[in-house]
C-alpha positions in Angstrom: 115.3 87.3 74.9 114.0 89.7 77.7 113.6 92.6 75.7 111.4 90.1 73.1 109.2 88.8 75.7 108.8 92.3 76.9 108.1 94.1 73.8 105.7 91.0 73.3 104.0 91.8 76.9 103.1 95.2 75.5 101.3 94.1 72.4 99.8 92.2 74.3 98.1 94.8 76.3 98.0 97.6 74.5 96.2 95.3 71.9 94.1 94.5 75.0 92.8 97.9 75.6 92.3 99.0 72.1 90.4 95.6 71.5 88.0 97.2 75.2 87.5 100.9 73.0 86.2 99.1 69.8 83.7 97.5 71.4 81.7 100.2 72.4 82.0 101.4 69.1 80.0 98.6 67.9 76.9 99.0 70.4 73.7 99.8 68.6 71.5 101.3 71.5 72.5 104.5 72.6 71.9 104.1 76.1 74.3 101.4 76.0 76.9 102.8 74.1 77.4 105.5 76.5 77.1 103.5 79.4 80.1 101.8 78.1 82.2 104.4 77.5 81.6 106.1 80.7 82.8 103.0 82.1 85.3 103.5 79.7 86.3 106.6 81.5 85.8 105.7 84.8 88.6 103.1 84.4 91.0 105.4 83.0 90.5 107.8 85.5 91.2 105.4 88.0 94.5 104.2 86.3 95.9 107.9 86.3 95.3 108.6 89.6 98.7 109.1 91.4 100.4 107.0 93.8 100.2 109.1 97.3 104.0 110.3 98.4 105.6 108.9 101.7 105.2 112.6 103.4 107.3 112.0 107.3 104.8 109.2 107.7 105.4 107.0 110.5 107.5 104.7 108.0 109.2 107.3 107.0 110.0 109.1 110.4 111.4 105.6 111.7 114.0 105.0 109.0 115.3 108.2 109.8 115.8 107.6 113.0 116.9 104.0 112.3 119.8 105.6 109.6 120.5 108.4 112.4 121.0 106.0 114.7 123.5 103.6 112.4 125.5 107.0 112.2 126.1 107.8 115.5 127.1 103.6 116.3 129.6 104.8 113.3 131.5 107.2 115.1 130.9 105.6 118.3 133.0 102.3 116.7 135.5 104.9 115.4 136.3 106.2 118.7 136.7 102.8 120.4 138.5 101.8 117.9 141.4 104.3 118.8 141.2 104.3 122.6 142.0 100.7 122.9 144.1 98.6 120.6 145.0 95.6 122.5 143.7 96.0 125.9 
């Protein structure tokens, strides 16, 4: 069912964009016509444009030190743990 609706999902825009590309094809003026596929361009430009890397951001910078400091409560609960059993 899932990999239906999906498969169906990517007709769906792939028809979508092929459906934007004809239609410049069809422009009679000139001017127009180019007009629209520079758009054209523009747009897929756009949507190939990477996504920008996490690069020791400040996000990044406090998980580390919020996973640095769950490792040291580690070993500080493992060395409780043996000094006192029952106290």
């Amino acid at each position: 069912m899932k990999l239906l609706l999906s498969a169906s999902l990517g007709l769906i825009i792939a028809a979508t964009q092929a459906a934007a590309l004809e239609t410049c094809r069809f422009i009679e003026p000139k001017a127009e016509r180019e007009a629209c596929y520079h758009r054209q361009e523009q747009e897929l430009a756009a949507k190939r444009k990477p996504a920008p890397t996490i690069t020791q951001s400040g996000e990044a910078k406090t998980f580390e030190s919020l996973e640095q400091m769950r490792r040291d409560d580690a070993e500080v609960y493992r060395s409780i743990r043996g000094i006192c059993n029952g106290c």
